[in-house]
N, C-alpha and C positions, 0 to 999 in steps of 0.2 A: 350230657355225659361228660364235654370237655371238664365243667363247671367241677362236677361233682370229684372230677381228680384234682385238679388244680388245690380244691380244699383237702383233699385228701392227704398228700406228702408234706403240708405244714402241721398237720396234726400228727402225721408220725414220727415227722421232726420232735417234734414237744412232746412225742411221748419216752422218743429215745432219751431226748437230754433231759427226762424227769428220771430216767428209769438209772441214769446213769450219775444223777447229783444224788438218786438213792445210794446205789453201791459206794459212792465215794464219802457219803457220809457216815455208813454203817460201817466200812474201816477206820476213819477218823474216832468212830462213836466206841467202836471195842478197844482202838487201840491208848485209847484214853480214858475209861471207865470198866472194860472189863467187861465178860457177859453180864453179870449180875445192872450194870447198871445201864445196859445197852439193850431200850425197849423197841419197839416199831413207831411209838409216839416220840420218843427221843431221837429218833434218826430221821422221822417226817419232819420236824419242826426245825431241827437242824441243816436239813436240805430243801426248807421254806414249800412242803407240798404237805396236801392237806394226808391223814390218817388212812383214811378211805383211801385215798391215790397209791399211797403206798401199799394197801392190800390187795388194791388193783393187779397191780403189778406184781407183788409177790405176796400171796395167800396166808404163809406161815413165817414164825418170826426164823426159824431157820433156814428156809426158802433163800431168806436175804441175806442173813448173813454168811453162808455158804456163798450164793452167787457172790455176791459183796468181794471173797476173798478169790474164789476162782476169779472172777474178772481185774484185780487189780494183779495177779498173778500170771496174766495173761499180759495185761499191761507192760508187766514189769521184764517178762521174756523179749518182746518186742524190743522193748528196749535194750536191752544187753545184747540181743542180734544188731540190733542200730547202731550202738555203738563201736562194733569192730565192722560192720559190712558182712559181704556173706565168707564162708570159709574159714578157716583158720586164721587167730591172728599173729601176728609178729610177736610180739612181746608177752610171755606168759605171765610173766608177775603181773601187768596191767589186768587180763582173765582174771587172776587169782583174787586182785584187788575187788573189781567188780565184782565177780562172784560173794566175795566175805560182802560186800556193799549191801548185796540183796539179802540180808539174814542181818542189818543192822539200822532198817528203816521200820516206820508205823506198820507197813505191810507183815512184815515179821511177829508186829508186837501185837500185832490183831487177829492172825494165826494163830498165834503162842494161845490167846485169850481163847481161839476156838477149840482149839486142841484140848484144853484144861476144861471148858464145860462139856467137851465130847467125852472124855475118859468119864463122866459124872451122870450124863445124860444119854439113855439108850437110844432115842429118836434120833440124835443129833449124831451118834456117835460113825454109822454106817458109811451116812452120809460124807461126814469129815473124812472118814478112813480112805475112801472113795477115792476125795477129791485131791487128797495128800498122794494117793498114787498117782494120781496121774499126774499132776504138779513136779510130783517128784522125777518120774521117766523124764518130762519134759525140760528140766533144767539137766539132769543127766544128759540129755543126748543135745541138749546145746552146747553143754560145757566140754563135753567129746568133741564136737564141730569145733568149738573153740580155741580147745589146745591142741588141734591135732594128732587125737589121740588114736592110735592105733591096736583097736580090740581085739585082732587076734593076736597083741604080743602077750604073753602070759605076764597076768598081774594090773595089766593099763587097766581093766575096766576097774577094780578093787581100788586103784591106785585114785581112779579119779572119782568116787564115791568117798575113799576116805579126804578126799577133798572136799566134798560138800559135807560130810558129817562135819569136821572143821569148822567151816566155815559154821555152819549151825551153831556146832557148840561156842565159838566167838561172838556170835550173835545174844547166844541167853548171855555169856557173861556180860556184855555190852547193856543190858537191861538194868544193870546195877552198878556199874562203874564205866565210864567213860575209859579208856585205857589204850587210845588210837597207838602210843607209843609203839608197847607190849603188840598189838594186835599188827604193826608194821613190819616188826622181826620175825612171828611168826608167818607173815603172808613173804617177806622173802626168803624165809628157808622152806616154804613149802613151791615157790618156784622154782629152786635150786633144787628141791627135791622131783619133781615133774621133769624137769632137763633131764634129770638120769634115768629116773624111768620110764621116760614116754619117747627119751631119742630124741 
């Protein structure tokens, strides 16, 4: 019985870190190709595991690359809590900056790509709508914690959603011009603007 555990937690080791060189290469894979060119052979081969392995673990090609984006989404909250500690942080414009940060990397541009075959595709689309809610509550109520925002003053909660739609919309433009400048002045007038409203 020792025996048979002992083999046991190295094989679920290696099944995590296949399951997980999956996800990370199905964001790589959309965020570079696009649905149309982002298959389940294209992302097994990319993440060096055979076809089969990868159906193993996720059955449908949207299975994966839904999990794919929830998990680097999850990822990517992790880290933006990591970055200030817990609570509130000091400096909003630093939030602000991070925040526009998350909506101008691959994770963004591999979403984008899911977005555009969900609005196309009924199977996928439910799925996406789903996962975009809850993605979304959850960057919302970080970036509350974050800037110490207080929701019952009238307008904070509006005020700090039309921060993330911002940041969104800087993100698609970022998809086609680099323009860090432009996107600097914006993110410190919407810190200037968070001071007034949020106190």
């Amino acid at each position: 019985m020792g025996v048979s555990t002992v083999e046991r937690v190295p094989k679920q080791d290696r099944s995590r870190a296949t399951r997980q060189r999956l996800l990370q290469a199905a964001v790589a894979c959309l965020a570079e190709h696009g649905w149309a060119g982002s298959t389940v052979s294209v992302v097994a081969e990319r993440a060096g595991v055979s076809r089969g392995a990868a159906q193993h673990h996720f059955p449908t090609r949207e299975d994966l690359f839904t999990a794919a984006v929830e998990y680097v989404a999850e990822e990517r909250s992790t880290a933006l809590r990591d970055l200030f500690g817990q609570g509130a942080a000091q400096d909003r414009r630093a939030v602000v900056t991070a925040l526009v940060d998350l909506y101008t990397g691959p994770l963004f541009r591999a979403a984008l790509q899911l977005w555009v075959a969900a609005s196309n595709e009924d199977q996928l689309r439910a799925r996406v709508t789903e996962l975009e809610a809850r993605v979304g509550r959850e960057t919302h109520r970080i970036a509350v914690e974050l800037l110490g925002a207080d929701e019952s003053r009238p307008g904070a909660r509006e005020t700090v959603q039309g921060l993330l739609d911002m940041a969104r919309g800087l993100g698609l433009a970022n998809l086609l011009t680099d323009d860090a400048a432009r996107r600097e002045r914006v993110v410190a007038q919407w810190a200037a603007v968070l001071d007034e409203a949020l106190g």
